[in-house]
Residue frames as qw, qx, qy, qz and C-alpha x, y, z in Angstrom:
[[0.966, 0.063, -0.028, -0.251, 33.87, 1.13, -41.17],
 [0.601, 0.598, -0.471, 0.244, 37.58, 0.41, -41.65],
 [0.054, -0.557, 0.543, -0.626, 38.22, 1.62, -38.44],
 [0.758, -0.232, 0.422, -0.440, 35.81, -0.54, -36.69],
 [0.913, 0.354, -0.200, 0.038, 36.87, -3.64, -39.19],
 [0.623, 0.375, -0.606, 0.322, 40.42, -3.26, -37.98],
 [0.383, -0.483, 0.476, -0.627, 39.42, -3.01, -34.11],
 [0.974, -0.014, 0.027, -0.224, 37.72, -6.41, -34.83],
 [0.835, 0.520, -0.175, -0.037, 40.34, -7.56, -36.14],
 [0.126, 0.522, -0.639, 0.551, 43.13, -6.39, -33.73],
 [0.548, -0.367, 0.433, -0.614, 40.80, -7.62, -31.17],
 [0.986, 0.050, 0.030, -0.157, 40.55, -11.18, -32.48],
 [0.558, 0.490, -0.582, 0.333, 44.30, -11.35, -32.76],
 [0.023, -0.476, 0.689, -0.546, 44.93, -10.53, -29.09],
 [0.823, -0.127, 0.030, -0.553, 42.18, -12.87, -28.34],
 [0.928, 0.287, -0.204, 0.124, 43.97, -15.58, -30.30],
 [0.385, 0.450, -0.576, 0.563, 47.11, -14.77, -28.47],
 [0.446, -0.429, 0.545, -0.566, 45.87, -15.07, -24.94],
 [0.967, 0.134, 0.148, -0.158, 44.52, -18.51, -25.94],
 [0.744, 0.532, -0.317, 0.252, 47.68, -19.20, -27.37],
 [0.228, -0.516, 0.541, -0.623, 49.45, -17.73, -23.74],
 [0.732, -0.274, 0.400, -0.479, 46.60, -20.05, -22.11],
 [0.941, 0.294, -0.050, -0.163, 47.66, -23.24, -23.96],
 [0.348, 0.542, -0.574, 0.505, 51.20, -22.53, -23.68],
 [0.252, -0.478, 0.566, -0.623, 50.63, -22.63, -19.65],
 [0.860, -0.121, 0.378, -0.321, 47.76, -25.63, -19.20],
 [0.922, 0.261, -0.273, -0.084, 50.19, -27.59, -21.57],
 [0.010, 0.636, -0.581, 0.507, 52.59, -27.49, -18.83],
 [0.388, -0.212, 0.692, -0.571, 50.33, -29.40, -16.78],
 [0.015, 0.013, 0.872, 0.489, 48.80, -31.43, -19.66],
 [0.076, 0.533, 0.448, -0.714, 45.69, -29.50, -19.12],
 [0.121, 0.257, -0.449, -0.847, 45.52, -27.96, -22.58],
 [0.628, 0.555, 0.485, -0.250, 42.52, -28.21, -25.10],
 [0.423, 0.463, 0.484, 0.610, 42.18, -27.56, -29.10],
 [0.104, 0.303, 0.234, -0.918, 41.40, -23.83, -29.20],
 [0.503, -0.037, -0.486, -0.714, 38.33, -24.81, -31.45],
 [0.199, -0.184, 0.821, -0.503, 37.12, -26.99, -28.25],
 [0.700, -0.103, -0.356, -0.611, 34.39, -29.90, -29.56],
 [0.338, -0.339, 0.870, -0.116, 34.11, -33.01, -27.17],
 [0.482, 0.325, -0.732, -0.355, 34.22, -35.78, -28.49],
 [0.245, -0.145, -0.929, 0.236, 32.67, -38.23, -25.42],
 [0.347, -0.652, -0.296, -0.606, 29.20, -37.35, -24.36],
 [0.472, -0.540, -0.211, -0.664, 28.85, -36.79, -20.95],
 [0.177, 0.027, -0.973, 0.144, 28.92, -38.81, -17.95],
 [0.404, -0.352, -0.622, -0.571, 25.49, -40.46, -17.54],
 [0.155, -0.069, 0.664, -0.728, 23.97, -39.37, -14.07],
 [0.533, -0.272, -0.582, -0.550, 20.60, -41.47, -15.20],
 [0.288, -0.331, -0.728, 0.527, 20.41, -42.23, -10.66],
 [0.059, -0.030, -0.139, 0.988, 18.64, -38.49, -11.30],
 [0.467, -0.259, -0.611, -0.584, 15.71, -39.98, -13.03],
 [0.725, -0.480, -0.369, -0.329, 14.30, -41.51, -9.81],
 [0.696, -0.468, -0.321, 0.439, 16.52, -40.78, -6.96],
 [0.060, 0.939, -0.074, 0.331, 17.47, -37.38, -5.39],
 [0.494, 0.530, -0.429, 0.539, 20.72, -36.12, -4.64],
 [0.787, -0.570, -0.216, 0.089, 21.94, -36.73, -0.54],
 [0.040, -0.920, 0.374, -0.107, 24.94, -34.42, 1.10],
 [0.571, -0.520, 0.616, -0.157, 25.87, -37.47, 2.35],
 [0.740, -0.120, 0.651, 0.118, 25.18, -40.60, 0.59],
 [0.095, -0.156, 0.647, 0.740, 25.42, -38.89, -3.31],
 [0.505, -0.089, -0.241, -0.824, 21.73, -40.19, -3.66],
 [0.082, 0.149, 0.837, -0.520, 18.98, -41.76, -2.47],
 [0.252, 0.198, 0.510, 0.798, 16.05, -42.38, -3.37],
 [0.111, -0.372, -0.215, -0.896, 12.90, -40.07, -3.43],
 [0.486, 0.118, 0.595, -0.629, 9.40, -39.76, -2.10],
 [0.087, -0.155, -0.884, -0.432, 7.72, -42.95, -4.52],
 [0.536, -0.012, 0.173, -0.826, 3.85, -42.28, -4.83],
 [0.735, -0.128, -0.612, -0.262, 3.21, -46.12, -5.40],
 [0.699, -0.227, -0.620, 0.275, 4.55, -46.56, -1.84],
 [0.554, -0.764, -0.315, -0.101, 4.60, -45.48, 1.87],
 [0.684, 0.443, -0.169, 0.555, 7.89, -43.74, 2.85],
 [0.480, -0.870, 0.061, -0.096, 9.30, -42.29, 6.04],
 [0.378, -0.785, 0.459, 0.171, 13.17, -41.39, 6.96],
 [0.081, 0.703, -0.609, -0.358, 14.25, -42.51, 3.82],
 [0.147, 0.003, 0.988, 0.052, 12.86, -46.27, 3.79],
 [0.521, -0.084, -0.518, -0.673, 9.82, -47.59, 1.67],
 [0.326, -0.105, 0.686, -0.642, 7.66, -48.81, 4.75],
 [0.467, 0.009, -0.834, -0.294, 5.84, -52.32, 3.90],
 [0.565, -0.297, 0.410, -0.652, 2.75, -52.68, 7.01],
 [0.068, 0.049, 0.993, -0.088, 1.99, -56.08, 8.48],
 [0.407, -0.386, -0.688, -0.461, -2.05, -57.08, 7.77],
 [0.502, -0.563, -0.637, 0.159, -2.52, -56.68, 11.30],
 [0.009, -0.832, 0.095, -0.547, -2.70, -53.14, 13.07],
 [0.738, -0.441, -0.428, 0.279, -0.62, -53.00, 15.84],
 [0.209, -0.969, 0.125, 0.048, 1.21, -50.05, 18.09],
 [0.454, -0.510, 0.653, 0.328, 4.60, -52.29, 18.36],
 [0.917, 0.363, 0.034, -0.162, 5.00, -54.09, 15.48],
 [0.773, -0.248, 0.278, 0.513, 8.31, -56.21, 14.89],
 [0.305, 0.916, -0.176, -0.193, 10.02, -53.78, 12.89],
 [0.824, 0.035, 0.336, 0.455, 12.80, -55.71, 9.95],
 [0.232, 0.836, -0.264, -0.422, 15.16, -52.50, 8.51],
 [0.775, -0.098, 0.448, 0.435, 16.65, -54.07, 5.27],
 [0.023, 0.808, -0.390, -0.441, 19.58, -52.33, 3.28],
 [0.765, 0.122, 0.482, 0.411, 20.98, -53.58, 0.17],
 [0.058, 0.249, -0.497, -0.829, 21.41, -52.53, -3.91],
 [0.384, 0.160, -0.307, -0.856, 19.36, -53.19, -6.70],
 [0.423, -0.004, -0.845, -0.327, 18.65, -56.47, -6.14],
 [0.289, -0.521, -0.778, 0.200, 16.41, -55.46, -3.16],
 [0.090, 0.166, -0.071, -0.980, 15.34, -52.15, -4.58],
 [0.310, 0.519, 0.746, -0.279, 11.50, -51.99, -5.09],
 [0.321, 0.736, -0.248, -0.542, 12.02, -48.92, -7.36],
 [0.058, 0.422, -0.845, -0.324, 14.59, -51.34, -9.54],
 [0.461, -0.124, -0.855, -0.201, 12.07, -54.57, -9.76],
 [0.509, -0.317, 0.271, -0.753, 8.55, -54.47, -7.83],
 [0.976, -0.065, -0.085, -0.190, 8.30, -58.29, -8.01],
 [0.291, 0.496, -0.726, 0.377, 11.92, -58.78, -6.07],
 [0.522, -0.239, -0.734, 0.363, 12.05, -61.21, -2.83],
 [0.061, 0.016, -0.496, 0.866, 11.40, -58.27, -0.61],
 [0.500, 0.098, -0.090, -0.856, 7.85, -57.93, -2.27],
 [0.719, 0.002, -0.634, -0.284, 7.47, -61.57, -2.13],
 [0.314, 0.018, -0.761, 0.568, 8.57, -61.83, 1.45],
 [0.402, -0.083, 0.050, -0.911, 6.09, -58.62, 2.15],
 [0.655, -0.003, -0.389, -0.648, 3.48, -60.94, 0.32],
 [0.651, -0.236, -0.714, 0.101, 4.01, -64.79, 2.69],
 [0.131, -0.045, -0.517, 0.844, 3.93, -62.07, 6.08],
 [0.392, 0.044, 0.196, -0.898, 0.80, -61.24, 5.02],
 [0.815, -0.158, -0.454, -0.324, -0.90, -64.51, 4.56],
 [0.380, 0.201, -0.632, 0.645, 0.90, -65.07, 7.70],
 [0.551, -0.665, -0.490, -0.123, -0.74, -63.04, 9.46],
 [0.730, -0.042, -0.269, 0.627, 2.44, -61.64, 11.13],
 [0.114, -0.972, -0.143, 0.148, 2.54, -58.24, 13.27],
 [0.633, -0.277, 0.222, 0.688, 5.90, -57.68, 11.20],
 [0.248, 0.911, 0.078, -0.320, 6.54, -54.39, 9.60],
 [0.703, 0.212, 0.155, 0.661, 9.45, -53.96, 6.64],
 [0.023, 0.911, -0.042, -0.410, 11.28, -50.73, 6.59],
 [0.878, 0.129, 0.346, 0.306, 13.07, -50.98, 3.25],
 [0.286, -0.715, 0.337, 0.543, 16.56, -48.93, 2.97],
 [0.675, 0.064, 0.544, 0.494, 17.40, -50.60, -0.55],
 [0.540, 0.769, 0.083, -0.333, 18.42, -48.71, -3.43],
 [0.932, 0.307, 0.172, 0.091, 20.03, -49.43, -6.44],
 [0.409, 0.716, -0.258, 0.504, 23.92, -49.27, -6.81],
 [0.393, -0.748, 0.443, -0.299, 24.60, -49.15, -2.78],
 [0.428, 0.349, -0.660, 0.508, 27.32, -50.82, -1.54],
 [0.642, -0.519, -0.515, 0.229, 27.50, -52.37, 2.09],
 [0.334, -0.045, -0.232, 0.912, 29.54, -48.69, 2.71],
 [0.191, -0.297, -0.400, -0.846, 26.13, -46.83, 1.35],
 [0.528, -0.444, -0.723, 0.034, 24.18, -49.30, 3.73],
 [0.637, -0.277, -0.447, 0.563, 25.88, -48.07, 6.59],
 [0.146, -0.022, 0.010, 0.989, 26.05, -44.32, 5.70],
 [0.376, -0.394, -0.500, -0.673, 22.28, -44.33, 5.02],
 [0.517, -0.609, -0.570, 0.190, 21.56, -45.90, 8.61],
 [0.360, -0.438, -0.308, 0.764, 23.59, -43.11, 10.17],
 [0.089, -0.308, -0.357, -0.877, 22.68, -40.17, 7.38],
 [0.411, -0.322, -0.641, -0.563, 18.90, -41.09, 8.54],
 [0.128, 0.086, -0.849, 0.505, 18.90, -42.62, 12.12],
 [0.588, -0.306, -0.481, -0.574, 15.86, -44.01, 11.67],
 [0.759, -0.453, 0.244, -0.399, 14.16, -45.60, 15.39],
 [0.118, -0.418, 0.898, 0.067, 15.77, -48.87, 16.18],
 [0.796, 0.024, -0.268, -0.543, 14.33, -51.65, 14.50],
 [0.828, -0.427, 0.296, -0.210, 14.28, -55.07, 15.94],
 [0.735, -0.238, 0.472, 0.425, 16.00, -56.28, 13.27],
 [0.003, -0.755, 0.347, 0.557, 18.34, -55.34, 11.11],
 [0.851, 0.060, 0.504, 0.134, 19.10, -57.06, 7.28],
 [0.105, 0.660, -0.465, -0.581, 22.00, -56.26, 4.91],
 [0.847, 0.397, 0.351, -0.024, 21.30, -57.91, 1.66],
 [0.253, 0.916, -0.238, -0.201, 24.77, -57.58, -0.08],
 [0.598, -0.265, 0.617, 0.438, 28.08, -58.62, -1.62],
 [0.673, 0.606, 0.255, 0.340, 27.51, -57.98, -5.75],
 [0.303, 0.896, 0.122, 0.302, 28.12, -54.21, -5.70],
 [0.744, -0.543, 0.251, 0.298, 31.41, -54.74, -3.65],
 [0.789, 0.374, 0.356, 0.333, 32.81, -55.36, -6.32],
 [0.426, 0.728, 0.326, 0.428, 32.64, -52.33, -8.49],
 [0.094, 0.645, -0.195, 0.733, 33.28, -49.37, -6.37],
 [0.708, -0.506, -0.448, 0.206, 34.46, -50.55, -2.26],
 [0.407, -0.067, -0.335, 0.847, 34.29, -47.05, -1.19],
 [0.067, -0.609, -0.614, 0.497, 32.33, -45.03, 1.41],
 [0.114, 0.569, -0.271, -0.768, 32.68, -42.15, -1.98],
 [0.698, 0.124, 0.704, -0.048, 30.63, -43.55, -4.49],
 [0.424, 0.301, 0.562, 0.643, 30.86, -43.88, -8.46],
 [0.056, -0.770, -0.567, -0.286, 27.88, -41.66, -8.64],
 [0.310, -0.894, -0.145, 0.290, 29.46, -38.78, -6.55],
 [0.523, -0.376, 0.267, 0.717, 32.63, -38.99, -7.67],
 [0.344, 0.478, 0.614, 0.525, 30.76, -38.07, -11.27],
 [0.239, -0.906, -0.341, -0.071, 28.64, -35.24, -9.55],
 [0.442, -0.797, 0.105, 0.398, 32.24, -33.80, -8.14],
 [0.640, -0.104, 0.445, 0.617, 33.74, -33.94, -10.75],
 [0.228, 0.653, 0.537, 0.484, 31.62, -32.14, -13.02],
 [0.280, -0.950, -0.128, 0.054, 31.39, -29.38, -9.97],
 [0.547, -0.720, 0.180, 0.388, 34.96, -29.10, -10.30],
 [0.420, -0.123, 0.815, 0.379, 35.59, -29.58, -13.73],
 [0.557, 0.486, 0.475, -0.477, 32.77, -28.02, -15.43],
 [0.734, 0.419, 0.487, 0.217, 32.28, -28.16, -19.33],
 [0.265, -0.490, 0.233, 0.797, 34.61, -26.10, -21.40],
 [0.396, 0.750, 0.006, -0.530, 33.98, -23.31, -23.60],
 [0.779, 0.488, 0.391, 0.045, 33.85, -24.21, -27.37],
 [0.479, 0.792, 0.015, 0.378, 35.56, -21.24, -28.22],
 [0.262, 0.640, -0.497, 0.523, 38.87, -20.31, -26.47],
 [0.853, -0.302, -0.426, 0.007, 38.92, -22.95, -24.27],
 [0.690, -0.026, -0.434, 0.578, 42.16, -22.61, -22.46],
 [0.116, 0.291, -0.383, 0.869, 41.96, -19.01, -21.66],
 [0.622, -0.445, -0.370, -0.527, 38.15, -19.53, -20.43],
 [0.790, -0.446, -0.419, 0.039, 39.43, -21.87, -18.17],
 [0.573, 0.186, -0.275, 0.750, 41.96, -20.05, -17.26],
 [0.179, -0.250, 0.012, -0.951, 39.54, -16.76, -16.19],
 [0.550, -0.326, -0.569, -0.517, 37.10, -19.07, -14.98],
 [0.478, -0.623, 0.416, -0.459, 36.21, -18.69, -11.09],
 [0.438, 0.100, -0.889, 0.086, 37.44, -22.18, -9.57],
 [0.771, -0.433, -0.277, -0.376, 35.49, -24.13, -7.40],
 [0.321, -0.652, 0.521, -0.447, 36.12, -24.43, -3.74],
 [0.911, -0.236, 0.307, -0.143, 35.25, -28.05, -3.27],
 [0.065, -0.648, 0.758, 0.039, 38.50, -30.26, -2.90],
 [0.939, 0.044, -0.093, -0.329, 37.86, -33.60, -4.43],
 [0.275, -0.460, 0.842, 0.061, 40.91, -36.22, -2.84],
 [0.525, 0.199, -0.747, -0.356, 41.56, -39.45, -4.36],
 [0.688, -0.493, 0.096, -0.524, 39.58, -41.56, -3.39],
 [0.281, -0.506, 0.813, -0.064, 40.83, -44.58, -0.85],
 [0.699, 0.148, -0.683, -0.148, 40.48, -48.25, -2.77],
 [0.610, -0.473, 0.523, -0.362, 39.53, -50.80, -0.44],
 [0.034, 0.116, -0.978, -0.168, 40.01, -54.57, -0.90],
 [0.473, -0.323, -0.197, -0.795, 36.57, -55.57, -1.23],
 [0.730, -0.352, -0.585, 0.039, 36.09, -58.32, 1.29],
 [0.304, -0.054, -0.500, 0.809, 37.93, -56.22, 3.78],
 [0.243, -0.088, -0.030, -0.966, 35.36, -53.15, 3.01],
 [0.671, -0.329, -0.390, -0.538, 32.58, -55.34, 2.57],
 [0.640, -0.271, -0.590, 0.411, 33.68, -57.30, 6.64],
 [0.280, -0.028, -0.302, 0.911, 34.28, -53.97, 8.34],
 [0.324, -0.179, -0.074, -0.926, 31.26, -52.57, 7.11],
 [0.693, -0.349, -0.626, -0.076, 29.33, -56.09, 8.79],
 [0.629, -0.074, -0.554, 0.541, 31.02, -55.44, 11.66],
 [0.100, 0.018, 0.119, -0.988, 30.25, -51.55, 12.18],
 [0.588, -0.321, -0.346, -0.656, 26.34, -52.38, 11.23],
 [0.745, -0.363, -0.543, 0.133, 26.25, -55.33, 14.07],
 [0.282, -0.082, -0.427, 0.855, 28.82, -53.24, 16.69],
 [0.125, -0.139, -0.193, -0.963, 25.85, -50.44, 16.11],
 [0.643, -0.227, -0.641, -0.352, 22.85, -53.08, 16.63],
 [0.631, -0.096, -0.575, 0.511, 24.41, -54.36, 19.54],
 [0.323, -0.194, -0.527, 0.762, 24.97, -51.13, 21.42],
 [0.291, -0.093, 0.013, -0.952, 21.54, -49.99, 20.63],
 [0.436, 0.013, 0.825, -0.359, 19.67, -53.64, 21.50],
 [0.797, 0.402, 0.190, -0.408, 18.46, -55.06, 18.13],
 [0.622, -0.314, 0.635, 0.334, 20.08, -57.28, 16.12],
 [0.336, 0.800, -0.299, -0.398, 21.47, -57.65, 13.30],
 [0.809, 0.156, 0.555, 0.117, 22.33, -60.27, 10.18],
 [0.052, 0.562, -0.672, -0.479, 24.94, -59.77, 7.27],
 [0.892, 0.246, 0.366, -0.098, 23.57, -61.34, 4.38],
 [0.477, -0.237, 0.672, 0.515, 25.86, -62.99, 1.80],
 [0.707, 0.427, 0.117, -0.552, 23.84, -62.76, -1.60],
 [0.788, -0.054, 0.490, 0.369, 24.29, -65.07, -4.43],
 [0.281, 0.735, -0.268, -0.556, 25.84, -64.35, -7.84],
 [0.931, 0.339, -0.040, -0.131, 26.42, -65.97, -10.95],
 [0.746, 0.496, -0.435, 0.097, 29.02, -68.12, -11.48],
 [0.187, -0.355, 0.719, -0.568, 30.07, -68.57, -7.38],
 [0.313, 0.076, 0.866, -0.383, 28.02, -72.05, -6.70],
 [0.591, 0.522, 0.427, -0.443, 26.11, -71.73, -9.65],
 [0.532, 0.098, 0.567, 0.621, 26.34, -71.46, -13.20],
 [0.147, -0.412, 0.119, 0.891, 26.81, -68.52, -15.22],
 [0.433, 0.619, 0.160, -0.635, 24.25, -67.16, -17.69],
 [0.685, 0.322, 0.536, 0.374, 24.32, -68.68, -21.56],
 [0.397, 0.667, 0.100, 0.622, 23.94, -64.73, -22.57],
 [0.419, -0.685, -0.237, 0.547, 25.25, -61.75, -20.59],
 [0.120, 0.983, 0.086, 0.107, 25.90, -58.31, -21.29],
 [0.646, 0.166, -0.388, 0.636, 30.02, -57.71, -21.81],
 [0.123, -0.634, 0.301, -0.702, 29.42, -54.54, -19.23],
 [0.834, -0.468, 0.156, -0.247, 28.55, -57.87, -16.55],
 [0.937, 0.115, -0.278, 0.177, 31.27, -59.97, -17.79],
 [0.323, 0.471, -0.508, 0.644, 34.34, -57.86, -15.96],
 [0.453, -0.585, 0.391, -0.548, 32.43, -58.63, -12.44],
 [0.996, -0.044, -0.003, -0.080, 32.37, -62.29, -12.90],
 [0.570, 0.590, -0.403, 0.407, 35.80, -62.03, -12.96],
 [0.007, -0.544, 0.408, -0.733, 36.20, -60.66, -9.85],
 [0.815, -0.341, -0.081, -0.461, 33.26, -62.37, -7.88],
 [0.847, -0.057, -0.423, 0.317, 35.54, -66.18, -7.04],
 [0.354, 0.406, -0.370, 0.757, 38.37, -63.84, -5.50],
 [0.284, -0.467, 0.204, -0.812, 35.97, -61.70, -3.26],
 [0.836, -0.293, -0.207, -0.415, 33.79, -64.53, -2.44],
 [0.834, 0.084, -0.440, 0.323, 36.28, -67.24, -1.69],
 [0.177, 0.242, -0.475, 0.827, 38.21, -64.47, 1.01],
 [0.384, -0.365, 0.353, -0.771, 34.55, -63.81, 2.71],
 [0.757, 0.078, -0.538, -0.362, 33.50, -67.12, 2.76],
 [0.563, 0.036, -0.692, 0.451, 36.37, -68.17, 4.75],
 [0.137, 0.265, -0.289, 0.910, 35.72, -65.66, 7.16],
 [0.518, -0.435, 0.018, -0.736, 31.89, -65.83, 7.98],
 [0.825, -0.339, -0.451, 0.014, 31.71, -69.34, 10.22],
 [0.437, 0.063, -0.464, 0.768, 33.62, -67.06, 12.57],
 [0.144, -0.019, 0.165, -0.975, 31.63, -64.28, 12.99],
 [0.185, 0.373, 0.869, -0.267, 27.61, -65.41, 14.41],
 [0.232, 0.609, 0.194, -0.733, 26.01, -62.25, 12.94],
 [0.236, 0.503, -0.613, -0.562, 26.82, -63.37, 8.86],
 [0.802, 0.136, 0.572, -0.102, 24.89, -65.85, 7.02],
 [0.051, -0.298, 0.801, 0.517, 25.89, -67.23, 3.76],
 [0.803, 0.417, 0.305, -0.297, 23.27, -67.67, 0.79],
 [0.197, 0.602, -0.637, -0.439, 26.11, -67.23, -1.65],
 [0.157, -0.040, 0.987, 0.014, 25.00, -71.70, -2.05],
 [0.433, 0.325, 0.355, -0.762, 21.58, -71.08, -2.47],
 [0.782, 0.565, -0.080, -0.249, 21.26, -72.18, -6.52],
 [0.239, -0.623, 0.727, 0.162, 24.09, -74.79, -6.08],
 [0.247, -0.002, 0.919, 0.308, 22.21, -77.41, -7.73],
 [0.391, 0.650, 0.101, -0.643, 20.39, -75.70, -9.93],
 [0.788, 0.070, 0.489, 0.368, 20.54, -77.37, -13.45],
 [0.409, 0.731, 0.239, 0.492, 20.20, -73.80, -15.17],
 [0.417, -0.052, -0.234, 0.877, 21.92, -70.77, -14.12],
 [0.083, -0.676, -0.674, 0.286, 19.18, -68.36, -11.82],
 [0.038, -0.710, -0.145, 0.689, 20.06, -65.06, -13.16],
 [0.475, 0.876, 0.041, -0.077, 19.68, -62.33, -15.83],
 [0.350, 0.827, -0.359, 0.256, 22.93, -61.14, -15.64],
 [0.223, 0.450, -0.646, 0.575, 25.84, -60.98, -12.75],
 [0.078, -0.078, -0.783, 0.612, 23.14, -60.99, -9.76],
 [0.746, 0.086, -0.033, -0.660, 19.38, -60.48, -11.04],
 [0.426, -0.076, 0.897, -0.091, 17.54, -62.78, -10.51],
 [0.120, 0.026, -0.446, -0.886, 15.65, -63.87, -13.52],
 [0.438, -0.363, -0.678, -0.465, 12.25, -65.42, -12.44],
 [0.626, -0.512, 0.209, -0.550, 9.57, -65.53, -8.94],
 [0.939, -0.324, -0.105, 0.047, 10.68, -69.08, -8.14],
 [0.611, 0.239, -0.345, 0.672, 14.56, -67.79, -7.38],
 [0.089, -0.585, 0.063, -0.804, 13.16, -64.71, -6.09],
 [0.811, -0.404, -0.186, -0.381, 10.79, -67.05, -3.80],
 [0.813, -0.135, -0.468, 0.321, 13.66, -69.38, -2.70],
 [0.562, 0.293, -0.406, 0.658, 15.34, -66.44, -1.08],
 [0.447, -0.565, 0.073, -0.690, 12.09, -64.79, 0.37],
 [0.910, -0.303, -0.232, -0.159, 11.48, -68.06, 1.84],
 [0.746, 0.083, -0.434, 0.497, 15.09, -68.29, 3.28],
 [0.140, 0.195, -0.188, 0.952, 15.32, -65.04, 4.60],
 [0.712, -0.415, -0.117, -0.555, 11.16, -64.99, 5.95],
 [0.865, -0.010, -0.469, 0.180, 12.99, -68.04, 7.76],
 [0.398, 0.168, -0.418, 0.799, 15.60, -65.84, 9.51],
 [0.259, -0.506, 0.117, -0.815, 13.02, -62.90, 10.39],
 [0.748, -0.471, -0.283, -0.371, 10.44, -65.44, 11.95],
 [0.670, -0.145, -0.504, 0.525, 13.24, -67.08, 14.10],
 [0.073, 0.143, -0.373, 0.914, 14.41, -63.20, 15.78],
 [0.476, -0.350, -0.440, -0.676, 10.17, -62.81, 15.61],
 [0.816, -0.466, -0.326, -0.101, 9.44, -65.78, 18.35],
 [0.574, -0.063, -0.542, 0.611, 12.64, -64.77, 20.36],
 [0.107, -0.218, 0.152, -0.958, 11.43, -61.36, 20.97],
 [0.628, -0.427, -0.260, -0.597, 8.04, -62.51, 21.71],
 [0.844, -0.034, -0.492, 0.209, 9.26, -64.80, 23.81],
 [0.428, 0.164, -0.264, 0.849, 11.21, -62.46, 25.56],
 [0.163, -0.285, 0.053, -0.943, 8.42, -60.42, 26.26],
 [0.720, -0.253, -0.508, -0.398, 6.28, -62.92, 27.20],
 [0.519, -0.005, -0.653, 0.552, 9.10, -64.07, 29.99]]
């Protein structure tokens, strides 16, 4: 019993000395842990998991919804009329033209004046919550859905946050794959003994966002263009840009309002150049209250309405050229 009491015992020493070896070395590289290893931050919340699966490409994306119709990645809205051709409208955005994220959003109100219409127009809706105008772009190609007649980016909030083609939501997902949680007990040498992981995460590249969020207009139209359907860069609005800013707000919205004048004000200048870009970013300029929840929800169906109705405006125009066209 002795004997086996002082093997423990020798054996927890040399234990405690390699950990002590391994702590010495990762504190070299400020790398080190406690050797009693508790963390003290939970996690990083991957809550996109709840209702969107994981994409090689775009980080995620989102599932197969059983409330809706769904084909090459878009939630597929049919026109009241059966038809073989049907105008086909692909629109990309973020949350604020996610159907998963808010089933009573403009897209579902637009859906809803096409069919009292009467209109042989189909929606293929790309939106999901959190993409970026880089996500947009990577989803069309990821997917390469048929060409649709037209094309509609609904964007400019989520610029903002993260104006790269690597998104918040990956970098988390790599990070953890590279980086996994560390052992409680002898951390340092654990990690030290612990196979490493092949995948090479670089830093990612910071854009400016108005640059990122132009270039990526420009690539979606260049793309339109040399595949014969067209294509429309929508501005969205946000609070405090031509409107007025919420009375209450969440402080996790309050560090984009910051940012919003800057971005806006640089694409602003920039879109009475370019035919393909429309500007709603005015839209609730004389409003006497301020249309949203937060940064860029809207908060009721008559904001939601003003924008179906702007944008049901655009489709019908491309709608009677094409007929037209075919009619010639």
């Amino acid at each position: 019993m002795k004997n086996a009491s002082k093997i423990i015992g020798l054996t927890l020493l040399i234990l405690l000395a390699l950990e002590a070896m391994a702590w010495i070395w990762l504190n070299r590289t400020c790398q080190s842990l406690p050797f009693f290893y508790s963390p003290s931050t939970p996690p990083v919340n991957l809550g996109k998991f709840n209702y969107c699966q994981i994409d090689p490409l775009l980080g995620w994306d989102i599932g197969n919804p059983k409330t809706y119709q769904h084909s090459k990645g878009c939630i597929l809205l049919q026109p009241a009329i059966k038809t073989n051709k049907p105008f086909v409208v692909y629109i990309s955005g973020g949350s604020t033209t996610d159907l998963l994220y808010d089933s009573l959003n403009w897209p579902a109100l637009l859906h809803k004046k096409i069919l009292q219409n009467q209109l042989p127009i189909q929606i293929q809706l790309a939106s999901v919550a959190g993409y970026n105008s880089g996500q947009e772009l990577l989803k069309l190609l990821r997917f390469n859905p048929p060409a649709p007649n037209l094309h509609l980016s609904y964007s400019g909030a989520n610029e903002i946050e993260n104006p790269d083609f690597v998104s918040s939501y990956e970098q988390s997902i790599y990070q953890q794959a590279l980086y996994p949680k560390p052992s409680k007990f002898l951390p340092n040498l654990v990690h030290l003994l612990r196979p490493k992981s092949t995948l090479v995460l670089s830093k990612p590249f910071r854009n400016k966002p108005s640059s990122y969020w132009l270039n990526n207009m420009k690539t979606m139209n260049n793309l339109a263009v040399a595949q014969g359907y067209s294509f429309v860069g929508i501005l969205q609005p946000v609070a405090g840009v031509s409107c007025k800013i919420p009375d209450s707000i969440a402080p996790g919205a309050l560090q984009y309002l910051k940012l919003y004048p800057d971005f806006y004000g640089s694409v602003r200048m920039e879109i009475p150049k370019l035919n393909y870009l429309l500007d709603l970013s005015s839209s609730f300029q004389n409003e006497t209250e301020s249309p949203f929840l937060d940064d860029c929800h809207l908060k009721n169906k008559l904001y939601q309405q003003q924008i179906a109705n702007r944008i049901y405006e655009v489709i019908v125009k491309h709608y009677n050229e094409k007929r037209n066209e075919t009619n010639e």
